[in-house]
PLY file of the C-alpha trace (Angstrom):
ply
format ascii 1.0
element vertex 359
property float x
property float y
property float z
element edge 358
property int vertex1
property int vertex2
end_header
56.22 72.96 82.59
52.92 73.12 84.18
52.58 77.01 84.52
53.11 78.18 81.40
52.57 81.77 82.08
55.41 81.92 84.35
57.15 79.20 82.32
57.33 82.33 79.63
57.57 84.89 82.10
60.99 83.03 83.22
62.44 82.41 79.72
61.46 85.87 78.60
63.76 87.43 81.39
66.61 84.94 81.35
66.81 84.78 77.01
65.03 88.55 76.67
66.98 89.70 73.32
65.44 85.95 72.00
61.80 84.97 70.66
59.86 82.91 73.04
57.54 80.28 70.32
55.45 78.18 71.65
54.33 74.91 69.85
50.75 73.72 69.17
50.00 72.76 73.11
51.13 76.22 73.98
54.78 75.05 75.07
57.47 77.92 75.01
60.83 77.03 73.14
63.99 79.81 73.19
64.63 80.98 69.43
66.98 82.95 67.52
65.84 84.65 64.25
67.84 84.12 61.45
66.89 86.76 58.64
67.19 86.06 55.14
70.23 86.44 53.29
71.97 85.75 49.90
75.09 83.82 49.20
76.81 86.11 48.44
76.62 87.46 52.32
78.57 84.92 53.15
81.07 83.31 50.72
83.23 85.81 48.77
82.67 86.10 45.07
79.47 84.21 45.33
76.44 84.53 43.46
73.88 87.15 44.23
71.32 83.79 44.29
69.24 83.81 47.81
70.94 80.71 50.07
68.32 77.64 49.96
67.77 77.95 53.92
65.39 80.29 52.79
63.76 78.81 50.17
60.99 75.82 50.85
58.98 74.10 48.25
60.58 77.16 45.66
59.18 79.82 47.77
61.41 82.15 49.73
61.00 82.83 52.94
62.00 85.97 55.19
63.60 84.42 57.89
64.29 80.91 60.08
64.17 80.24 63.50
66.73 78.16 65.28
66.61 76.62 68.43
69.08 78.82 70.91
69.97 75.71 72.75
70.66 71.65 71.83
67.08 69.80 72.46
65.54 68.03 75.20
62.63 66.20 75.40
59.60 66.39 77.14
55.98 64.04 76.30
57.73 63.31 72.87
58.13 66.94 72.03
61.71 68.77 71.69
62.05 72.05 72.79
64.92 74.44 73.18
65.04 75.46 77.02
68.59 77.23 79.19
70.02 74.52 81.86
69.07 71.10 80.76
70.86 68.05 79.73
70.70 67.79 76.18
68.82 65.26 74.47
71.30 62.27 73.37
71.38 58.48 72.52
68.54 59.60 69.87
68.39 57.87 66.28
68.15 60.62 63.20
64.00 59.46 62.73
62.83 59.49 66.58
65.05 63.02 66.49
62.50 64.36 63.64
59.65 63.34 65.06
60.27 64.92 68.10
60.32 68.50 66.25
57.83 67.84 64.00
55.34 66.41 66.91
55.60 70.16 67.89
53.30 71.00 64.93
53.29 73.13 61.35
56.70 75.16 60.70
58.59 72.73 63.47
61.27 70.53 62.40
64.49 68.55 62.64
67.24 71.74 62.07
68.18 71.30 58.76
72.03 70.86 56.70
70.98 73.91 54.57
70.32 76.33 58.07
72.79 73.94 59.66
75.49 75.70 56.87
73.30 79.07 56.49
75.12 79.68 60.37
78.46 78.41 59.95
79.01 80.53 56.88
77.70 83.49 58.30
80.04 83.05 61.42
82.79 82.47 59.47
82.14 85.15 56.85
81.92 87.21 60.27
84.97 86.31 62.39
82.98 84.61 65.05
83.71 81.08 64.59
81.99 79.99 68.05
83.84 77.82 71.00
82.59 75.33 73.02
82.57 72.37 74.79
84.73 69.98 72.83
87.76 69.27 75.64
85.49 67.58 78.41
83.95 70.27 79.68
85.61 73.43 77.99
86.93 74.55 74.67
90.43 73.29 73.42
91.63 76.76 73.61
90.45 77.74 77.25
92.27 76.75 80.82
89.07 77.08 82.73
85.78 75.71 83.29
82.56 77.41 83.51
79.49 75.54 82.40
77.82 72.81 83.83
78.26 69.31 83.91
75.56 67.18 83.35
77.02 63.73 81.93
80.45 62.16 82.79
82.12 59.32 81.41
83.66 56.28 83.07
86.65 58.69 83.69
84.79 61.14 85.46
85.32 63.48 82.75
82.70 65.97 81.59
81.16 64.79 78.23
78.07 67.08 78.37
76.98 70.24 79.95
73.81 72.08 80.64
72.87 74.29 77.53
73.51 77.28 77.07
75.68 77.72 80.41
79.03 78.05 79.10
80.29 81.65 77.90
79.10 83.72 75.59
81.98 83.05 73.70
80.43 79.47 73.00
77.05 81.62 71.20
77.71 82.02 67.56
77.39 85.94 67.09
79.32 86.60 70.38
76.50 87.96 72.06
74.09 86.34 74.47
71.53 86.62 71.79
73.10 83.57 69.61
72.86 80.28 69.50
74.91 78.31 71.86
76.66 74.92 71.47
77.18 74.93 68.12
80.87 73.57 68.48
80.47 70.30 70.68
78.66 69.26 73.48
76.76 66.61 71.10
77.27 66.24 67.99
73.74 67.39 66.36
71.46 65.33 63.56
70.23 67.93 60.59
67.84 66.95 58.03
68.17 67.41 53.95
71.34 65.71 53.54
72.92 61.99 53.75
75.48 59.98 51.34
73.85 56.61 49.79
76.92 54.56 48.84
78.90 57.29 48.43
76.79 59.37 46.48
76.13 62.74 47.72
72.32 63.62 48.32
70.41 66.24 49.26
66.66 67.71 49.38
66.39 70.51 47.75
67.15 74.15 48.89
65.34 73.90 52.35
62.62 71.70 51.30
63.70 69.20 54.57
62.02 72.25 56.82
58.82 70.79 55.47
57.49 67.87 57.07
55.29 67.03 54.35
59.04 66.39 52.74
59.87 62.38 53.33
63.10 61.84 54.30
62.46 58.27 54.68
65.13 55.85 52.87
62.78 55.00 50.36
61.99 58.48 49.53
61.51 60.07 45.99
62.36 63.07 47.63
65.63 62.85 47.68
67.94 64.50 44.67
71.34 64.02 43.67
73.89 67.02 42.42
75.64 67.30 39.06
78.80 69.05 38.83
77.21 71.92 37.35
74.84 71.81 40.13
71.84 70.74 38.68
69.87 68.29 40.63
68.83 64.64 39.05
67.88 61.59 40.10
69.54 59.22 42.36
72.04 56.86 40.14
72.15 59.15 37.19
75.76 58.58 36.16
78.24 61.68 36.83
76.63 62.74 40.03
78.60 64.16 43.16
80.07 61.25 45.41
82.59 60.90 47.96
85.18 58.72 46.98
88.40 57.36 48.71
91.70 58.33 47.65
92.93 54.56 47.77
91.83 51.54 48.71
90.25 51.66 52.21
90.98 48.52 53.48
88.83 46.10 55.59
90.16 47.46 59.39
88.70 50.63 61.66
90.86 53.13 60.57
90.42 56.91 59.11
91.53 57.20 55.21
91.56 60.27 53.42
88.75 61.03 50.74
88.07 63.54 48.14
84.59 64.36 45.81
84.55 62.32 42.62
82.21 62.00 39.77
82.55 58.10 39.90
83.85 55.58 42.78
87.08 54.32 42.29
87.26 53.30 45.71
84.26 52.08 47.84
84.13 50.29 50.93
83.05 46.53 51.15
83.14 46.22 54.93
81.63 49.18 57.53
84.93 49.49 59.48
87.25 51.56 57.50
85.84 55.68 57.44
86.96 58.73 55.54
88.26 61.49 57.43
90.06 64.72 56.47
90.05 68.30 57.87
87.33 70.23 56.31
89.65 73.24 54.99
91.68 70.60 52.98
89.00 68.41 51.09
89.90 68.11 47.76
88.10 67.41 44.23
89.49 64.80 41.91
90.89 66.18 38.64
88.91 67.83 36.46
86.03 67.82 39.19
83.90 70.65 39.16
82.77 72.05 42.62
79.13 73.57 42.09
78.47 76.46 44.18
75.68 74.22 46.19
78.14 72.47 47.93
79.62 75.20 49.25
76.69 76.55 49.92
75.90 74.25 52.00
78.86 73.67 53.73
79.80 70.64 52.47
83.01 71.77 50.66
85.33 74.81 51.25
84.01 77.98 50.24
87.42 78.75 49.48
91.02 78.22 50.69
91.46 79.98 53.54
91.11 78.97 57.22
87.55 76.98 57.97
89.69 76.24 61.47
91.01 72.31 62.33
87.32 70.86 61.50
86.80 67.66 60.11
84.60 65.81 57.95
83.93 62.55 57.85
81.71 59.74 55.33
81.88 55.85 54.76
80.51 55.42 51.15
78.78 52.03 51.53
74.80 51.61 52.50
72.54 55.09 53.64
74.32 57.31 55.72
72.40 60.62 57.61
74.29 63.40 59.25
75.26 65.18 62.07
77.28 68.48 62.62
79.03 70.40 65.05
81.18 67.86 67.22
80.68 66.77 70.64
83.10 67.34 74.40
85.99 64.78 73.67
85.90 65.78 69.46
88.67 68.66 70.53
89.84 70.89 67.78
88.27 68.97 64.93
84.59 70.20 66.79
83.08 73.13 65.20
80.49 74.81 62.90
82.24 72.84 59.45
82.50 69.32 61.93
80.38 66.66 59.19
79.82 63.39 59.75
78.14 61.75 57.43
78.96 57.95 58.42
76.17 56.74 60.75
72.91 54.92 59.88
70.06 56.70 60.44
69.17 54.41 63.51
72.74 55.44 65.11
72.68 56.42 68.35
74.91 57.15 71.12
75.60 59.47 74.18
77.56 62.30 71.95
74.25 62.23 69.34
71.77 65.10 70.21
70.04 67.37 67.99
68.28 70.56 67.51
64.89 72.17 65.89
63.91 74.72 64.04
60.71 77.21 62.92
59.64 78.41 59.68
56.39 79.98 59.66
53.86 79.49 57.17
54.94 76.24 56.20
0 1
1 2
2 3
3 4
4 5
5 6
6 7
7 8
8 9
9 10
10 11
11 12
12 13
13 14
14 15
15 16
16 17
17 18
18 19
19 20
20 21
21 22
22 23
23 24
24 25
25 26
26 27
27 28
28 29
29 30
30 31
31 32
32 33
33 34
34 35
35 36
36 37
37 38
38 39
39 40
40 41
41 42
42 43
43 44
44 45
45 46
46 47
47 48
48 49
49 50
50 51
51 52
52 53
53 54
54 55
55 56
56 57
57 58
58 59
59 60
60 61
61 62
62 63
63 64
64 65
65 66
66 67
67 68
68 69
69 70
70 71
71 72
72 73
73 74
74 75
75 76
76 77
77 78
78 79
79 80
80 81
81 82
82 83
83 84
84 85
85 86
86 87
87 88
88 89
89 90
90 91
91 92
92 93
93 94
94 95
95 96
96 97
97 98
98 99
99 100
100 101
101 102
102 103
103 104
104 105
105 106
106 107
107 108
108 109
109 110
110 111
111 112
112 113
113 114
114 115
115 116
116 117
117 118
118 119
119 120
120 121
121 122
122 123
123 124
124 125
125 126
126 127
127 128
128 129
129 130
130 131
131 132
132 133
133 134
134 135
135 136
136 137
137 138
138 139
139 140
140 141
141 142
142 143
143 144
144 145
145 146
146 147
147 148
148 149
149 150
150 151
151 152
152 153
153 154
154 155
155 156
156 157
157 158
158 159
159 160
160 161
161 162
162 163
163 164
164 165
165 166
166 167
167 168
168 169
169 170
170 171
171 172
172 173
173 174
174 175
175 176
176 177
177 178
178 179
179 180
180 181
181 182
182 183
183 184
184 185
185 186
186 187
187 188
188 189
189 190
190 191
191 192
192 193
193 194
194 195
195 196
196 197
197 198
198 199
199 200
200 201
201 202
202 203
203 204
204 205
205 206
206 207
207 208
208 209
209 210
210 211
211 212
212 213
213 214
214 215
215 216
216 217
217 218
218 219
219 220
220 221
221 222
222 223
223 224
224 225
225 226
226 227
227 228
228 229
229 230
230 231
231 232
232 233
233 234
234 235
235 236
236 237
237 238
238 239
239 240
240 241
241 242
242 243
243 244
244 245
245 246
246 247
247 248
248 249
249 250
250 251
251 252
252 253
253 254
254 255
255 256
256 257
257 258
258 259
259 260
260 261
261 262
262 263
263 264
264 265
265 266
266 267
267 268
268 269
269 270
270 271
271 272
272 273
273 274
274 275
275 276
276 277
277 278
278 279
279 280
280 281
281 282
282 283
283 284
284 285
285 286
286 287
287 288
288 289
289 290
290 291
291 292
292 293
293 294
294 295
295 296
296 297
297 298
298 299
299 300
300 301
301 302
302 303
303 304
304 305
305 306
306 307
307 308
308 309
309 310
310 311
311 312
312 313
313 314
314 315
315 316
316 317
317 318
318 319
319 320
320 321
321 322
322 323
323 324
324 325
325 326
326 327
327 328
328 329
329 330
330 331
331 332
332 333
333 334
334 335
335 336
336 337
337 338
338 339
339 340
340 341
341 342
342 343
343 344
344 345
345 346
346 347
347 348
348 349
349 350
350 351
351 352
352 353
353 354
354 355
355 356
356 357
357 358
């Protein structure tokens, strides 16, 4: 990355529907613009409201960037470049540092644009492939992108970004964003479960770096089932709660969203797991539009494809979306996991950043 100019030159020709930003050293990173849009774009009957990607510190803004391709990094910067090993075996905070080291606007890609893009695919019949079946997508007999990290088995757990098909970018063109369904499963910002209750920054204050998401942060909100936002603890708030008791061995157990916990975990073993399309609210639970908004709950009933989501509801837990090469069908744009610590790592855990101007 020592000549720039032909650094740009090179990504200009090989990404040229795509923005080329470059960070505060003058380093180029491969963007897609996201333009503002309402809720109601993307979830049937929903409200008119503008969708909180777009809104930081309760001003809107015209558009996001997103990174076209999972991060690598380079001097303790990420940036989004074609034909590189993604970035993996990264902890949530060394993950958001990396995108914020880039300078103003930069930051760890976010739940709320995280969602923003899966609701827009869906919403637009282009729920992206990828690499979630060692090297291709579950529903594909060939291979086509390139390896870059094999397990003990030989089999392809990563590949090179953006070199699968364009079938694997999430508007079906080559101007998308690619990987979105495996590969490595990605951290995002704004969002983790503290024993079991559901947490969030606000809108898409989480862009903003001057936002801590530290554990200890006063930043962080919890959601009401009318959707108003209160304090952590406040009784009544938004949790995720099993559906029996979950035991004391590794094994998944099916959850739903409560107002209370009738079942919390004493040990870390036991997780919750169900397919995203078939989470459920206890009785009398009222599902705010924010959730869905956010794509932490079904928009509605119909097909969100076999995607799962996943939470253990003791101690802080961050998150990470998408699904990585062995995650098979349950990979994809609604694939949540919201069970690791924020110092988690391992060699399916990448990430991504994103741009906001101005901010």
């Amino acid at each position: 990355m020592a000549n720039f100019d032909l650094v740009n030159l090179a990504l200009k020709a090989t990404c040229p529907g795509n923005e080329i930003i470059l960070d505060d050293k003058g380093l180029p990173s491969v963007m897609v613009r996201i333009p503002k849009f309402k809720i109601s774009d993307v979830i049937d009957g929903g409200s008119d409201s503008t969708h909180p990607a777009f809104i930081v510190n309760g001003v809107e803004v015209p558009e996001i960037y997103i990174s076209k391709f999972q991060n690598v990094i380079h001097n303790g910067r990420a940036y989004s470049l074609p034909g590189e090993d993604p970035k993996a075996s990264i902890n949530f905070d060394t993950a958001r540092q990396a995108c914020e080291a880039k300078g103003p606007g930069w930051h760890l890609m976010t739940n709320a644009e995280w969602a923003a893009i899966a609701l827009w695919c869906r919403k637009n019949n282009l729920m992206p492939k990828g690499n979630n079946n060692y090297g291709k997508d579950t529903s594909e007999s060939t291979y086509v992108a390139i390896p870059t990290y094999k397990d003990e088995q030989g089999r392809t757990c990563r590949v090179a970004t953006g070199s699968g098909p364009v079938t694997w970018s999430h508007n079906g063109e080559v101007t998308g964003i690619w990987d979105l369904n495996g590969n490595v499963s990605e951290w995002v910002g704004g969002y983790r479960v503290k024993d079991g209750e559901i947490q969030i920054l606000p809108n898409n204050d989480a862009a903003d770096a001057d936002n801590s998401q530290a554990a200890d942060s006063t930043k962080w909100r919890a959601i009401m089932p009318d959707g108003s936002l209160v304090d952590p603890g406040t009784p009544g708030t938004l949790k995720w709660d099993y559906t029996a008791d979950p035991g004391t061995v590794s094994a998944e157990k099916p959850f739903r969203l409560n107002t209370v916990l009738e079942f919390q975990q004493t040990v870390e073993a036991p997780y919750g797991s169900v397919a995203f399309q078939s989470l459920t609210a206890a009785d009398g639970v009222n599902v705010p539009e924010i959730l869905k908004a956010l794509a932490l709950f079904p928009a509605d009933s119909g097909d969100h494809g076999s995607d799962r989501i996943y939470m253990r509801n003791i101690g802080e837990r961050l998150a990470s979306r998408g699904g990585a090469g062995a995650y098979a069908s349950h990979a994809g744009v609604f694939y949540v996991v919201g069970y690791d610590p924020r110092s988690g790592v391992g060699t399916a855990l990448g990430f991504r950043s994103a741009f906001i101007p101005g901010i």
